[in-house]
C-alpha positions as CSV (number, residue, x, y, z in Angstrom):
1,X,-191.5,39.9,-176.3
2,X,-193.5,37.4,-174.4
3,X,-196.1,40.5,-173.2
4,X,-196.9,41.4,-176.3
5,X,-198.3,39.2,-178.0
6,X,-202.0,37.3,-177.5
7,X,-202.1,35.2,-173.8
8,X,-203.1,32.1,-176.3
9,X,-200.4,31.7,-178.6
10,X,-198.0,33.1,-175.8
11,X,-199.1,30.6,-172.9
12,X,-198.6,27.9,-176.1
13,X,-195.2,28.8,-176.4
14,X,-194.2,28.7,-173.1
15,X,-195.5,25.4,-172.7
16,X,-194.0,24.0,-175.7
17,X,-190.9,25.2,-174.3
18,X,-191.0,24.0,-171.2
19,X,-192.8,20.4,-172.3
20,X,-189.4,20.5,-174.7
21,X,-186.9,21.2,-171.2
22,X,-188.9,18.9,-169.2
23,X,-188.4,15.7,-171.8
24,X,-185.1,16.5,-173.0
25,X,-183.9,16.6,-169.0
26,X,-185.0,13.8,-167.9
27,X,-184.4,11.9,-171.1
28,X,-180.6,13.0,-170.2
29,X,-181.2,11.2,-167.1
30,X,-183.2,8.1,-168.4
31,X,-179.9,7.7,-171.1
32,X,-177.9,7.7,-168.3
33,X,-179.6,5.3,-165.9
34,X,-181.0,2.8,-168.6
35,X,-178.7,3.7,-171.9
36,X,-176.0,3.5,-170.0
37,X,-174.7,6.7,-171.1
38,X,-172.1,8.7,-169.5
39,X,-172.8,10.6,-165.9
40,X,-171.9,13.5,-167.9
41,X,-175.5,13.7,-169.3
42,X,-176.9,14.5,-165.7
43,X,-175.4,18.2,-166.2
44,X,-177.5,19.5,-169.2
45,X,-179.9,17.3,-167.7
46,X,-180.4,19.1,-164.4
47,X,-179.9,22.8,-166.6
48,X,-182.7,21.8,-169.0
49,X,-185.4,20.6,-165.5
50,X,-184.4,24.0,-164.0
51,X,-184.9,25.9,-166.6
52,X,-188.9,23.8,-167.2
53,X,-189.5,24.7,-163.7
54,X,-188.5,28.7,-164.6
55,X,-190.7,28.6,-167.6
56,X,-193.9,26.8,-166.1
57,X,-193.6,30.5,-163.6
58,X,-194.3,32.5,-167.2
59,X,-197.8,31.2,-167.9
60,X,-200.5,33.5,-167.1
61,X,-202.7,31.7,-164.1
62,X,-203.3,32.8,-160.8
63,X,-202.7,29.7,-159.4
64,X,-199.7,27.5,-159.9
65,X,-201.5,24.1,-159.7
66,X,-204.1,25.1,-162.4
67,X,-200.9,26.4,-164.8
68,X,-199.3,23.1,-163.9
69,X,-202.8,21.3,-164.5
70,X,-203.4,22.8,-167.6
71,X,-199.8,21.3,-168.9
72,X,-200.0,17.9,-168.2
73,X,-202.2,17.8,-171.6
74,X,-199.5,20.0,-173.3
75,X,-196.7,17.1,-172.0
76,X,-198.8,14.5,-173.2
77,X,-198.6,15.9,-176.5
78,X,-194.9,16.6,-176.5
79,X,-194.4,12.9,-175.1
80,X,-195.9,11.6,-177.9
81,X,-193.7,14.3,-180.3
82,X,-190.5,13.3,-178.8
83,X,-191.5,9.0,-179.3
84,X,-191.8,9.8,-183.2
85,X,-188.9,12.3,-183.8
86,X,-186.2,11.5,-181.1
87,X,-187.2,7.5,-180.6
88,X,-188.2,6.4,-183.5
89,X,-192.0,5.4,-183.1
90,X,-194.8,6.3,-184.3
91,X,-198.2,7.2,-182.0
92,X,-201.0,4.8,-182.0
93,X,-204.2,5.8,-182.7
94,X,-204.7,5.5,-179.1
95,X,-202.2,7.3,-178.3
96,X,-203.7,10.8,-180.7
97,X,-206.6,10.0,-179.1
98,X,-205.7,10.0,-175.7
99,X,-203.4,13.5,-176.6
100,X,-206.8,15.3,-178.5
101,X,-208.7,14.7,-174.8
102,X,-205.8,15.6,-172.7
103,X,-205.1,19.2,-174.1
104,X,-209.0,19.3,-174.4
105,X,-208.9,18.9,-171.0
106,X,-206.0,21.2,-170.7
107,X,-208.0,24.1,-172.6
108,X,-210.5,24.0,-170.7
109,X,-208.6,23.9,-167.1
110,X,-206.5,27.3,-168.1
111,X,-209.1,29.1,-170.7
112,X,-212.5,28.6,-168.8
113,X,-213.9,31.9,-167.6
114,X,-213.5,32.2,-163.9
115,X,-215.5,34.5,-161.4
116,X,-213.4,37.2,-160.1
């Protein structure tokens, strides 16, 4: 259970699984419109963006736009993940760099400590 276990590795999970719906949804809808694949891939498409939006709700933040801050750096990573595996190329050294700063970044947004 999500509950149970520590906010770090729990918040990481969720947003791997969302990063992972997000892609994979609207790479059903980018095969469609520019692969020229069948309309067919809209369905899991739109089931896969629903259920990113449903998991983005699970991360522990107070505020939506900070949880939704915070993983743009984990989506940059997964971006970069889905290029190598599911496309074919490999990141740049740019492109690692520019991941390292953004979940930096991403850290920092969700982890700092706040004043209650």
């Amino acid at each position: 259970m999500v509950a149970s276990m520590h906010p770090i590795f729990s918040t990481g999970a969720i947003y791997a699984a969302a990063a992972f719906c997000e892609i994979a949804g609207c790479f059903a809808f980018w095969a469609w419109l520019k692969l020229d694949k069948s309309a067919l891939w809209l369905m899991p498409g739109a089931a896969l963006l629903v259920a990113f939006a449903g998991l983005l709700t699970l991360v522990p933040s107070e505020a939506a736009g900070r949880a939704y801050a915070a993983y743009g750096g984990v989506y940059i990573l997964a971006s970069l993940v889905w290029l190598w595996l599911i496309e074919g190329q490999m990141p740049d050294r740019w492109d690692v760099t520019g991941s390292g700063l953004a979940l930096a970044g991403a850290a920092i947004i969700l982890f700092a400590p706040r004043a209650a």
